[in-house]
C-alpha positions in Angstrom: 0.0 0.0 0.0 1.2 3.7 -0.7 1.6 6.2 2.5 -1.8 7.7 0.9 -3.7 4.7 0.8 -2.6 4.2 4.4 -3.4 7.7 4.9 -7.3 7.3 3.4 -7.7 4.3 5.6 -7.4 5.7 8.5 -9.0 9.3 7.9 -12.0 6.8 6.6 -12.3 4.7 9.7 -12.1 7.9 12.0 -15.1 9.4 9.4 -17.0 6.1 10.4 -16.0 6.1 14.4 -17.8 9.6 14.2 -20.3 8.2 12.5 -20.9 5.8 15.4 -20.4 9.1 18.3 -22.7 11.0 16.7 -25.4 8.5 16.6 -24.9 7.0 19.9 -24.2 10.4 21.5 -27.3 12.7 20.2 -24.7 14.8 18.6 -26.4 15.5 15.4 -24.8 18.5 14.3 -21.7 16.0 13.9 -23.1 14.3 11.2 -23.0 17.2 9.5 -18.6 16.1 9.6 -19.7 12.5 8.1 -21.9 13.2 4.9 -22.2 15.9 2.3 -25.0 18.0 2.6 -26.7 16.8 -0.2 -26.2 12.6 0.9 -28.9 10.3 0.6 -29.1 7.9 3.7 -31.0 4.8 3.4 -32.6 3.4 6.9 -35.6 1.7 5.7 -34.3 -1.4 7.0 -34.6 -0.8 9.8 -38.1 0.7 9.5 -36.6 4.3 9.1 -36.2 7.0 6.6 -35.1 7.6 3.2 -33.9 11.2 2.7 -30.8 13.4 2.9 -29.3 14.4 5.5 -31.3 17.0 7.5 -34.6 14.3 7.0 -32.2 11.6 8.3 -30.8 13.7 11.1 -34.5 14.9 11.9 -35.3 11.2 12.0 -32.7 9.9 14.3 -33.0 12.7 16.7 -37.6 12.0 17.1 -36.8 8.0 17.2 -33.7 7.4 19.0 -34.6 10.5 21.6 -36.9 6.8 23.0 -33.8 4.7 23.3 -31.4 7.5 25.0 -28.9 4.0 26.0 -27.2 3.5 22.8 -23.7 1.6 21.6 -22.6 1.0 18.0 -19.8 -1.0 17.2 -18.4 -1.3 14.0 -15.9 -3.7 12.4 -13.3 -3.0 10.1 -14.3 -1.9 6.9 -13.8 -3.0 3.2 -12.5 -0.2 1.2 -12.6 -0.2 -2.9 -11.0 3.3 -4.3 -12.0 4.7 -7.5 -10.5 7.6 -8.0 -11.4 10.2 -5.2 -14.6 8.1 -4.2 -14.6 4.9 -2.2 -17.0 2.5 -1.6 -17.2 0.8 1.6 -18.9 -1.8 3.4 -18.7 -2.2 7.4 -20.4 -4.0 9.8 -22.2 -3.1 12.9 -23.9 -4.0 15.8 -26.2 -2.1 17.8 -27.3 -2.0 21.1 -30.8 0.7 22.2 -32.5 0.4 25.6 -34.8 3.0 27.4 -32.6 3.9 30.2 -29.0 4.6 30.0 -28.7 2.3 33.1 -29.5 -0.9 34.1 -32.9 -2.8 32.2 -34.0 -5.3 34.6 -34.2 -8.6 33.7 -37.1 -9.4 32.0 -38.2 -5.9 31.4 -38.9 -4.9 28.2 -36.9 -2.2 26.6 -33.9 -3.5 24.9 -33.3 -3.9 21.2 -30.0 -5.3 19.7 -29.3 -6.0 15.5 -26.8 -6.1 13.2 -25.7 -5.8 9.6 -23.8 -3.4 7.5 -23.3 0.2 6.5 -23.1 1.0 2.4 -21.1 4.0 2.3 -20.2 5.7 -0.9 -17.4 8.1 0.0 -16.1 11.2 -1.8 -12.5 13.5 -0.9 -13.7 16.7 -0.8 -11.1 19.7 0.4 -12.7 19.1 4.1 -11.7 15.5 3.9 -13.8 12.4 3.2 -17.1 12.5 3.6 -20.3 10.2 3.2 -22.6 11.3 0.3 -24.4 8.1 0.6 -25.2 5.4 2.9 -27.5 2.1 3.1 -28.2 0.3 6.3 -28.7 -3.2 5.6 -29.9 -5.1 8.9 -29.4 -8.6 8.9 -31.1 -9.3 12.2 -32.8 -8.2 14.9 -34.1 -9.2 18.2 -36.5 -7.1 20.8 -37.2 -7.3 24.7 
């Protein structure tokens, strides 16, 4: 790999770490550092939107203010350059519950799932950025 290679690779897994902060953190106005303005984002698999960005952040914010416990991990992502885009496929697993403490046992309020994030990336002077993304679940269990 050339330095730049190495270089994109790790500027694009910091772009989807914030990715992951933003969401599990309320921080919208961070996504704002993960996809151009005019991205579409794809969350219909999960029973969410399709819109750009400002639907998708207004979205997030109304659902997930319900589930105020949340934690994303994602894996280590596939990266294809073309050019000065990238497409890239990581997994993820998420974690929601009602309370940001403990959910007793048997209590409803807990949802866990996983699957993988579509990203198509573009370099733009600010550094990479989102301009699209599909969530694909590929399972999901509820308490």
């Amino acid at each position: 790999m050339r330095e730049r290679e190495i270089a994109d690779r790790l500027e694009i897994g910091d772009l989807l770490a914030k990715y992951a902060y933003a969401v599990d953190n309320g921080d919208w106005a961070r996504l704002d550092l993960v996809f151009t303005a005019d991205a579409v984002i794809d969350y219909t698999a999960s029973g969410g939107v399709r819109g750009n960005r400002d639907e998708a952040r207004r979205w997030l914010a109304e659902t997930l203010s319900r589930w105020p416990g949340r934690h994303h991990l994602i894996g280590v992502p596939v990266i294809r350059f073309e050019g000065d885009e990238a497409v890239v496929t990581v997994s993820f697993t998420g974690t929601l519950t009602r309370s940001r403490s403990a959910v007793p046992g048997g209590e409803a309020g807990l949802v866990r799932g996983g699957g993988w994030y579509h990203h198509r990336l573009i370099r733009t002077p600010y550094g990479w950025r989102s301009r699209e993304l599909v969530e694909e679940q590929s399972w999901r269990v509820e308490r």
